[in-house]
Legacy VTK file of the C-alpha trace (Angstrom):
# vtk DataFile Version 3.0
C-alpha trace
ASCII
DATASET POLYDATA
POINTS 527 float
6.513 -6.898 4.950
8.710 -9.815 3.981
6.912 -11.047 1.501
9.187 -9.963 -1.290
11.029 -12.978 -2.873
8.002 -12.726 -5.087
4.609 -11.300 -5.897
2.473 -13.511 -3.730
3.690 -16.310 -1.585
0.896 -18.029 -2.035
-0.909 -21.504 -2.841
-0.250 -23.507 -5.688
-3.998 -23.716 -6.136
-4.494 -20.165 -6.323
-2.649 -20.218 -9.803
-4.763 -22.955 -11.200
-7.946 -21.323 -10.171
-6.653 -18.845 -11.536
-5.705 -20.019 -14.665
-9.143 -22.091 -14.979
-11.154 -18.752 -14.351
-8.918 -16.913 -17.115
-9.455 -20.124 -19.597
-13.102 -19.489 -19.026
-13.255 -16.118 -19.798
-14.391 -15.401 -16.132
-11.266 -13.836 -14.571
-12.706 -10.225 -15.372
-15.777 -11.039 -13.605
-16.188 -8.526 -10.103
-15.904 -10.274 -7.379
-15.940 -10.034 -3.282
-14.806 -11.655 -0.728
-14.210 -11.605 3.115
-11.839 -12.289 5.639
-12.788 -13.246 9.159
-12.406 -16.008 12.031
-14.617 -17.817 13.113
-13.652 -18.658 17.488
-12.004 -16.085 19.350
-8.912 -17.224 20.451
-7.637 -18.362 23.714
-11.065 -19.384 24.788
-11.316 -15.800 25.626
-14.076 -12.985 23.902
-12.049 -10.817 22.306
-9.230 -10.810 19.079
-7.612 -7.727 18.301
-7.222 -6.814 14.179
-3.598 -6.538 13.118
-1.357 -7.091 10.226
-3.472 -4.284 8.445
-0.388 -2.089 7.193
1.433 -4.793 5.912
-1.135 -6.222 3.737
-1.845 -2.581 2.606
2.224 -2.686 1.243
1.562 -5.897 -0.274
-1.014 -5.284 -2.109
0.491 -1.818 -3.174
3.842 -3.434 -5.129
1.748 -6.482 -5.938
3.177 -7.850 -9.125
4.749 -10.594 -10.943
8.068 -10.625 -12.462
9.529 -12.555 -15.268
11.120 -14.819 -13.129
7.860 -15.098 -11.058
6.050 -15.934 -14.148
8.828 -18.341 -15.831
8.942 -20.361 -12.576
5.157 -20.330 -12.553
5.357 -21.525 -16.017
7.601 -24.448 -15.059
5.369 -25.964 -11.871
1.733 -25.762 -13.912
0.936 -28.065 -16.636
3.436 -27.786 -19.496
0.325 -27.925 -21.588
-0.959 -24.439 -20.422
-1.685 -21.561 -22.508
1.309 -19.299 -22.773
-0.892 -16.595 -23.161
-1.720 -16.292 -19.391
1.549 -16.106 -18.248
1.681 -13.174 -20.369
-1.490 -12.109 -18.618
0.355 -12.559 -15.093
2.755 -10.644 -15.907
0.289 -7.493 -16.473
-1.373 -8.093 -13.009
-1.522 -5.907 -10.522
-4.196 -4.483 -7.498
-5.512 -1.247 -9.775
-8.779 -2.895 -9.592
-8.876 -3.813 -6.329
-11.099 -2.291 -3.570
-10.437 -3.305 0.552
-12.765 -1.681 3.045
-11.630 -2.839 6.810
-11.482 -2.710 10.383
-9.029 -0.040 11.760
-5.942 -1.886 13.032
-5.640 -2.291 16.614
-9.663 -2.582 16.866
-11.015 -4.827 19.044
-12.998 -7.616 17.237
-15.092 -10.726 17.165
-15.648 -14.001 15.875
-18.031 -14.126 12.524
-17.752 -10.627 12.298
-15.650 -9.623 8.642
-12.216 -7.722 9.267
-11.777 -6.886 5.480
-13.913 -7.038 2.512
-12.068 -7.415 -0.595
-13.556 -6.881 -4.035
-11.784 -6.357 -7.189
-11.361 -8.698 -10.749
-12.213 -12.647 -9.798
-8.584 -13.860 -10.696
-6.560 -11.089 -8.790
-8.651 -11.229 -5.464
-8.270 -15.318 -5.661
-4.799 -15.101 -5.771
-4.564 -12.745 -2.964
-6.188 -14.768 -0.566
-3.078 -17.061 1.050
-0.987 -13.672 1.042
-3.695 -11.680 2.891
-4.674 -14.448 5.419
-0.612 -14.687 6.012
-0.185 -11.194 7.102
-3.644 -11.149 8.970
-3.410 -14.610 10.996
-0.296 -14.315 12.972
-0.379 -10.750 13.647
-3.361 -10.551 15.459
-3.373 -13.820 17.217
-0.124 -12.833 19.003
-1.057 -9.152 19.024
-4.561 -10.550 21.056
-1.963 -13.294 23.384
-0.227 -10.206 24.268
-3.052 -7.762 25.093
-4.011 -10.966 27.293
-0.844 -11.138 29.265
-1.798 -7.314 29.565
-4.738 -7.683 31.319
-3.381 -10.251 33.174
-0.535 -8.872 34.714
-2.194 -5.250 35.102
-1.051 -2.081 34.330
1.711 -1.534 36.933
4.447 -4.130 35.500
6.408 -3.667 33.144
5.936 -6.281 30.273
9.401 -7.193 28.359
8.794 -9.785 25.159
11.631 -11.676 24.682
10.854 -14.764 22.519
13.311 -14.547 19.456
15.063 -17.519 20.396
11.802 -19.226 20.526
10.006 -17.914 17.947
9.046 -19.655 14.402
12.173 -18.138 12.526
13.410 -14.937 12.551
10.190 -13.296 10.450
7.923 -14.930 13.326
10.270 -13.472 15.880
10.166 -10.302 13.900
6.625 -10.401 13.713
6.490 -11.170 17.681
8.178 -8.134 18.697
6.402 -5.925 16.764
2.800 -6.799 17.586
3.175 -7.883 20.835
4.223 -4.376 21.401
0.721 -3.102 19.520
-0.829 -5.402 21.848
0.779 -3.839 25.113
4.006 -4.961 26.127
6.363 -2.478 26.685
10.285 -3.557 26.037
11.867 -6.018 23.991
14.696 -7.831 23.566
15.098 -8.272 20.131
17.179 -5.833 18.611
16.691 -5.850 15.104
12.689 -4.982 15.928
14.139 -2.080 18.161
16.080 -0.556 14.999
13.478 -1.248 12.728
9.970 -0.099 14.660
11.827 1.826 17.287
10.649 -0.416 19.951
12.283 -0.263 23.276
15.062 -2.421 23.776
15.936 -4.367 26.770
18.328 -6.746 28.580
21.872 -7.090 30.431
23.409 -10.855 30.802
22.604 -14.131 30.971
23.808 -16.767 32.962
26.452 -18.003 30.731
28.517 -14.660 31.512
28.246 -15.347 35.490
29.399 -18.704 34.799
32.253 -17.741 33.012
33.786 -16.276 35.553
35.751 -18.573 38.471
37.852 -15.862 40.525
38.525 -12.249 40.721
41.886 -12.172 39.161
39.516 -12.413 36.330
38.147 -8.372 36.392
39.803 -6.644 34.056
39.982 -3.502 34.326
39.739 -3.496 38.581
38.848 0.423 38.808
36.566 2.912 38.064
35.969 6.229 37.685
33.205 7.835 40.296
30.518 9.260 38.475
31.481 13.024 39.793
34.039 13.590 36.868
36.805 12.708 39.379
39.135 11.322 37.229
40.814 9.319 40.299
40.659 5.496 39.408
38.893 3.657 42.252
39.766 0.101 43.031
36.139 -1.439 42.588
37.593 -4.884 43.724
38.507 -4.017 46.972
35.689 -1.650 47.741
33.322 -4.295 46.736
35.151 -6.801 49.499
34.525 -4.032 52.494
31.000 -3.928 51.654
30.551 -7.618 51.451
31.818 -8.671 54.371
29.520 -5.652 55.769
26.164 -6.939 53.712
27.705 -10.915 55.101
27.119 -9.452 58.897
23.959 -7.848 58.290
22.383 -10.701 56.395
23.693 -13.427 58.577
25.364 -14.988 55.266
28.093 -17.437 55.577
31.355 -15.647 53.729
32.190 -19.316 52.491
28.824 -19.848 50.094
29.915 -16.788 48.551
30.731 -18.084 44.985
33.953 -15.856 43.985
33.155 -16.081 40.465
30.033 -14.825 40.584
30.935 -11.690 42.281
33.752 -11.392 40.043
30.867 -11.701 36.491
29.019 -8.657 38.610
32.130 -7.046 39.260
33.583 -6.816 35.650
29.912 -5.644 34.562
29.665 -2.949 36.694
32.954 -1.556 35.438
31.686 -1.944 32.016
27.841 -0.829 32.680
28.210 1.272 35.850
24.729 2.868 34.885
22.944 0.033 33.876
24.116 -2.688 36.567
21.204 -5.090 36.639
22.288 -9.275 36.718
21.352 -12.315 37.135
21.120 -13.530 40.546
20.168 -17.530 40.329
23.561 -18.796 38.717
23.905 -20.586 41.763
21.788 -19.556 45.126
19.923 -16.486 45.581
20.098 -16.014 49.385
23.707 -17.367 49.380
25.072 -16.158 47.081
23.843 -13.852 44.262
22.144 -11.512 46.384
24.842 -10.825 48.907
26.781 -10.103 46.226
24.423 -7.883 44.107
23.815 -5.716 46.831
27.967 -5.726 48.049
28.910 -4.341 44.336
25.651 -1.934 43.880
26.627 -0.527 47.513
30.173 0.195 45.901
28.728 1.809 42.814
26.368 3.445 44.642
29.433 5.176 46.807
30.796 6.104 44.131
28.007 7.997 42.388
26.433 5.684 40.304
22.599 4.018 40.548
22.454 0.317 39.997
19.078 -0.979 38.294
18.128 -3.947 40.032
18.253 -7.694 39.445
16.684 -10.681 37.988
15.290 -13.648 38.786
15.363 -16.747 36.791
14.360 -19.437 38.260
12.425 -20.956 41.663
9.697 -19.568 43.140
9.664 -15.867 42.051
6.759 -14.797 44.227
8.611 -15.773 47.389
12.227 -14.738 46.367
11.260 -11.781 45.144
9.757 -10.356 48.399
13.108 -11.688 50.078
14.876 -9.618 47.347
12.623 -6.517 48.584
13.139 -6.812 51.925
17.232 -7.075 51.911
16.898 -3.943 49.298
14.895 -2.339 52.348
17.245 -3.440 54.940
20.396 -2.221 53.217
18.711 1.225 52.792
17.986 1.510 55.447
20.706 0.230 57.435
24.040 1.506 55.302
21.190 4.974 54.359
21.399 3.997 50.631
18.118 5.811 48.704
19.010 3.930 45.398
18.355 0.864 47.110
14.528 2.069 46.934
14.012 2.159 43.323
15.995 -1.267 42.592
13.772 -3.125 40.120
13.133 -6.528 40.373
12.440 -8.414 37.154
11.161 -11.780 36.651
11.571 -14.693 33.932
11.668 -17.998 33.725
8.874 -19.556 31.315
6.145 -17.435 31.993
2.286 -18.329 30.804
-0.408 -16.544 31.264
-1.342 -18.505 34.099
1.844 -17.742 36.056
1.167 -14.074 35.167
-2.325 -14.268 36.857
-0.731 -16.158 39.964
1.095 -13.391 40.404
-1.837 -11.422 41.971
-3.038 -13.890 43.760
0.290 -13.911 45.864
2.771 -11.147 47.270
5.469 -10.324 45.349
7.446 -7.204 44.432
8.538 -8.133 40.602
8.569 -5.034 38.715
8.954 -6.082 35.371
8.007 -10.086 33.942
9.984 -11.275 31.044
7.635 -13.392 28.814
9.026 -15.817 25.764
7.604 -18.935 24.888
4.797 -18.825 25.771
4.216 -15.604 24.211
5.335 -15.670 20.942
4.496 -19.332 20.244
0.931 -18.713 21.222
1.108 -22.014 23.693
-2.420 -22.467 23.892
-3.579 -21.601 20.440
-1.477 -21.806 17.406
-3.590 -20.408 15.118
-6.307 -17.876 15.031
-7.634 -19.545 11.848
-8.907 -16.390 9.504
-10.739 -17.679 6.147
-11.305 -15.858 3.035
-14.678 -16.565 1.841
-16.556 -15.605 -1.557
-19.811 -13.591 -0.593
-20.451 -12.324 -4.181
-20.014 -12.610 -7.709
-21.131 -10.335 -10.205
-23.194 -8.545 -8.084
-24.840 -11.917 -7.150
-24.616 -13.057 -3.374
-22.352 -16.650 -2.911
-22.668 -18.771 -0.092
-20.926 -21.993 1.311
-23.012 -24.628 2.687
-21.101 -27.228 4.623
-21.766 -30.429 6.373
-20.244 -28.718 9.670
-23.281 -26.007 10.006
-20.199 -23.785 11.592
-18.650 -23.398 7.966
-21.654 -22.410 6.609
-20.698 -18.149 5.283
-23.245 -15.630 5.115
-23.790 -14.311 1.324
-24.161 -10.751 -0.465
-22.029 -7.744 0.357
-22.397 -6.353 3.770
-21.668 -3.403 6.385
-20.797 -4.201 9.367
-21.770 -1.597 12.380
-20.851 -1.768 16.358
-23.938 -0.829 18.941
-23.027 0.919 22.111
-24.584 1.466 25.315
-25.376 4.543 27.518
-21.921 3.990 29.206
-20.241 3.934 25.373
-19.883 0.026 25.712
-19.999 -2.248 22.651
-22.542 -4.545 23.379
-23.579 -5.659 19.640
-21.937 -6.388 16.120
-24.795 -5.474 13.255
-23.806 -6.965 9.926
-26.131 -5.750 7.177
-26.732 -6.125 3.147
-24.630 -3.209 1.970
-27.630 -2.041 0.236
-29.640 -1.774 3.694
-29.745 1.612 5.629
-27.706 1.893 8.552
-28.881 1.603 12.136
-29.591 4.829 14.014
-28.788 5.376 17.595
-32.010 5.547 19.636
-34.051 3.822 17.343
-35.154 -0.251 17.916
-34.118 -2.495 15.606
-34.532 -6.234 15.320
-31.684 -8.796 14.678
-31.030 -12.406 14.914
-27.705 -13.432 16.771
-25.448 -15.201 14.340
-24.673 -19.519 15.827
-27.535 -19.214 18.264
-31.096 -21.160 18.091
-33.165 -18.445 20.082
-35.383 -16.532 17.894
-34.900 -12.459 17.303
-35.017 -10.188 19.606
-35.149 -5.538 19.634
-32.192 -4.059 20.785
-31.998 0.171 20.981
-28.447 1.206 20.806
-27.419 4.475 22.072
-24.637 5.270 19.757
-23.890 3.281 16.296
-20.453 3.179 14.768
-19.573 1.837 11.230
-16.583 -0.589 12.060
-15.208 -0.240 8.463
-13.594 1.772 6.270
-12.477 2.260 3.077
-8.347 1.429 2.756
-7.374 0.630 -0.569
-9.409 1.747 -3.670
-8.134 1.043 -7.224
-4.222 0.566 -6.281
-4.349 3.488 -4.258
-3.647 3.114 0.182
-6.656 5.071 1.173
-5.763 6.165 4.746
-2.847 8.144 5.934
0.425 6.042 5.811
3.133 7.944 7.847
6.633 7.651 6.558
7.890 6.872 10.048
7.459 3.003 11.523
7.840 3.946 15.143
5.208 6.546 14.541
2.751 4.044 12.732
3.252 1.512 15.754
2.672 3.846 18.100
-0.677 4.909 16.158
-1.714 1.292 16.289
-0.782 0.407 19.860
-3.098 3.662 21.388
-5.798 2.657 18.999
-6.014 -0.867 21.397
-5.693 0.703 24.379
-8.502 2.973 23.452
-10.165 0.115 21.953
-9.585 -2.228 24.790
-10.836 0.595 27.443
-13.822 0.608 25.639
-14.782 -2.819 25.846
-16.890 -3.881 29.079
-14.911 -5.643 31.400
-17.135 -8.759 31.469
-16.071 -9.201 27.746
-12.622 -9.309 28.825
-12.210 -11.280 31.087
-9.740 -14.036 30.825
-11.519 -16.743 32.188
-15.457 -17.998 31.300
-16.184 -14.379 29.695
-19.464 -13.622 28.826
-20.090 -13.850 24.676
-20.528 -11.019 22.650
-22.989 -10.880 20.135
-22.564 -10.614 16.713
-25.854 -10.601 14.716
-27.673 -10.612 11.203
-30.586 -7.554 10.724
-33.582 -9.859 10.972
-35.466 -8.408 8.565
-33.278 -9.760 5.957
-32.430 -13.124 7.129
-35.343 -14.512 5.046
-32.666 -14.196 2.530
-29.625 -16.276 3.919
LINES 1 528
527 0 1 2 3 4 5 6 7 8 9 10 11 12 13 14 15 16 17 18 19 20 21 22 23 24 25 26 27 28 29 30 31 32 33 34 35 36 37 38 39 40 41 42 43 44 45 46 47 48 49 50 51 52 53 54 55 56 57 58 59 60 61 62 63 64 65 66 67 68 69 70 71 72 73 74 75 76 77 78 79 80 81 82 83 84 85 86 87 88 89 90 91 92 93 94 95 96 97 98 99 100 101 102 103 104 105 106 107 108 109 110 111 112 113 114 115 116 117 118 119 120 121 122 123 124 125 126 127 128 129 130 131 132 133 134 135 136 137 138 139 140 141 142 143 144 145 146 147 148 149 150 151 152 153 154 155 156 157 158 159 160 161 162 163 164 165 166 167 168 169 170 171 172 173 174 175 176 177 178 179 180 181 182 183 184 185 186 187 188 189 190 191 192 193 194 195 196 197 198 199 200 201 202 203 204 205 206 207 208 209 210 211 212 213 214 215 216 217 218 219 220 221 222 223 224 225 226 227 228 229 230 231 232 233 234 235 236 237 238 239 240 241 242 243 244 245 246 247 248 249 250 251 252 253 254 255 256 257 258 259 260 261 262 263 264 265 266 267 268 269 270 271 272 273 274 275 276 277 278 279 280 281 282 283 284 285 286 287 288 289 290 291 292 293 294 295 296 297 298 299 300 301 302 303 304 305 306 307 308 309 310 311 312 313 314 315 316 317 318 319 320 321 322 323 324 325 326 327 328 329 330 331 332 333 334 335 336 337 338 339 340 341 342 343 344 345 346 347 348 349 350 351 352 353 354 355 356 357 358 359 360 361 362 363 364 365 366 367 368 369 370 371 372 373 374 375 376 377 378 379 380 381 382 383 384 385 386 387 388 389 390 391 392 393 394 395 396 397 398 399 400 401 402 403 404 405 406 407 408 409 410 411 412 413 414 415 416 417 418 419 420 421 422 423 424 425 426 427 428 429 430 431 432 433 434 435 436 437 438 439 440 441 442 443 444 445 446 447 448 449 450 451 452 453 454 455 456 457 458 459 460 461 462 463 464 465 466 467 468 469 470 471 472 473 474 475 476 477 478 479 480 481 482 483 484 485 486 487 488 489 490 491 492 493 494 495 496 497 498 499 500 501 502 503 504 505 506 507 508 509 510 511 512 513 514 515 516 517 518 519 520 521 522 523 524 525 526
């Protein structure tokens, strides 16, 4: 998952925990730990668990080289034993046991994603790795499932934020689990070849722009899509049905920017079947759109179906019901069907704010184009995941803090979800490991984890353990197919199904109500 340049991009600090631990004869010592957040992002009530399969490779080829360990050796104290770089260099996860959340599960604040137990030394020194696989990958996976719900299940949802992203790993990274979380396209080709994402995307402006006059367009013909080998002058078909779509619009012939038609012109001969450009190089109504619909008239004649168009820039609400109606008007007018199916797609910094706009006016966009905003996670750089110590030697550990928020809950723990008649998740239950589980239809009392109220007896009507066992002693411990599209695919219908799940006052986007995550009272004595 990129992390190979060595064992464990990690922390220096790690290493000289490490190294203190071994010195102390304490590095053998079974240990546990958990990884969790403690806010849900966004300021909504909801994350979404991802990066699951790539810690899972990680920690199955986790091991040190000799030129890991020699650089090691040359960045901690030149007085330190010798003998524990030798022990470095037998390390590896054999002893190490993960239990998590399925990927693509919907989850909460306080509530721990993975439990990882295993020799004190190793699982120390996988913390930094683990929390860098983990932290990214679901905040953008959750930003995504947000511009989701926001823009509703009719559009279309293209991610195209590699120019924007943090490198070409975060951009990587983007593509991938912004897909998981429910966009459907991307633009970023490398992720398409590697997960088998749909790719996405025609020209930018910089080609219209290019372009100053038709003497430009080479070739000038074409081919109709019948198999007639005649060559068709595109040019000059394109110039009958402009000066036709010019009368029926009421546009002036002398805003008509000739290099602009001749950019749409020389794409069409080149992508007769996938003819969708850029319309705002210079003015919509003027301009781009009398043209767009003069050469997709001419391809149409000649057998071909133009896409549509896109719109870059301005109000896209308004232009793109403008867009509609002209589409309407030459179908109707010149009886062109293709002209019904034209897509319209829009980009032009979209936030999720702009995305919920969108149904609060008419428009006819089809597909939204989302970048920045996206993959940068505007609003919310970090989803902040910790890796806490819970137990040691079979003893429970716990922080105490002077911020009351950092305080962790001790001892080894399952972790169960509570669901209503209707199959809704309404409750979190984390218990000692040791405890028996919850059974559905039977009360139970609990104590809501951050809040000052007292207990209170909830009856759920179906109980689900949230975890499960993943890696056990250097072993992956659930299926791992061989085939990434097929593993992304797993992962993105496991949040739908997730997501469906999930009571719509939890998701909403704006003021949702809390969820609660809470502690089995009848231990709490204890913490």
């Amino acid at each position: 998952p990129g992390l190979n340049n060595m064992a464990a991009p990690t922390d220096l600090y790690q290493f000289t925990m490490a190294y203190a631990y071994w010195r102390a004869g304490r590095h053998q010592e079974p240990a546990v730990f958990e990884l969790f957040f403690r806010d849900n992002p966004f300021g909504g009530g909801f994350s979404l668990f991802s990066g699951l399969h790539d810690c899972l490779l990680f920690l199955r080829s986790f091991r040190f080289t000799d030129e890991d360990v020699e650089y090691l050796r040359s960045v901690l104290p030149p007085d330190s034993d010798p003998t524990f770089f030798q022990f470095l260099r037998g390390l590896d996860c054999s002893g190490v046991t993960v239990n998590s959340v399925p990927e693509g599960t919907v989850v909460f604040a306080r509530v721990p994603l993975m439990e990882v137990a295993g020799p004190l030394a190793v699982v120390q020194l996988l913390e930094t790795s683990l929390l860098c696989l983990v932290n990214y990958a679901s905040l953008v996976c959750s930003n995504a499932a947000r511009f989701r719900l926001a823009a509703g299940p009719r559009r279309k949802l293209l991610e195209m934020g590699l120019r924007r992203a943090q490198g070409p790993d975060g951009g990587l990274t983007a593509s991938r689990y912004t897909h998981i979380g429910g966009f459907d396209l991307t633009s970023n080709v490398q992720a398409g070849f590697l997960f088998g994402i749909p790719v996405a995307g025609t020209m930018a402006h910089s080609y219209v722009t290019s372009f100053s006059s038709l003497e430009e367009v080479w070739p000038q013909t074409l081919v109709a899509a019948n198999g007639n080998r005649d060559q068709v002058d595109l040019i000059s078909l394109t110039k009958g049905w402009l000066g036709r779509v010019c009368d029926l619009l009421g546009a002036e012939p002398g805003k008509i920017r000739e290099g602009e038609l001749a950019a749409f012109l020389s794409y069409a001969i080149a992508y007769p079947h996938n003819f969708l450009p850029v319309i705002d190089s210079y003015s919509v109504s003027c301009s781009g759109l009398p043209n767009f619909c003069a050469v997709a008239l001419a391809l149409c004649e000649l057998g071909y179906r133009p896409r549509g168009v896109r719109l870059d820039s301005g109000d896209l609400c308004r232009q793109s019901v403008n867009v509609r109606r002209v589409f309407k008007l030459c179908s109707e007018h010149f009886s062109i069907s293709a002209f019904h199916s034209l897509i319209i797609v829009g980009t032009n910094n979209i936030s999720e704010q702009s995305m919920a706009e969108f149904n609060k006016r008419e428009n006819e966009i089809d597909t939204v184009g989302v970048g920045t905003h996206l993959v940068t996670c505007t609003s919310q750089p970090s989803l902040g995941c910790v890796y806490k110590l819970v137990e040691v030697r079979g003893r429970p550990r716990m922080k105490f803090s002077e911020d009351p928020e950092k305080t962790t809950v001790p001892g080894r723990k399952a972790v169960y979800r509570l669901l209503d008649t209707e199959g809704h998740p309404f409750l979190d239950l984390l218990c000692l490991a040791v405890e028996p589980p919850p059974k559905a239809g039977l009360p139970l009392n609990c104590y809501p984890l951050g809040w000052d109220n007292a207990s209170h007896s909830v009856t759920p009507a179906q109980v689900i353990c949230l975890r499960q066992d993943v890696f056990t002693k250097g072993q992956v411990g659930i299926a791992q197919h061989r085939m990434r599209d097929i593993i992304l695919y797993m992962h993105k219908a496991k949040v739908q199904s997730s997501l469906q799940t999930l009571h719509p006052r939890h998701k909403r986007l704006q003021e949702p109500d809390s969820y609660t995550v809470s502690l089995l009272y009848t231990r709490t004595r204890c913490y």
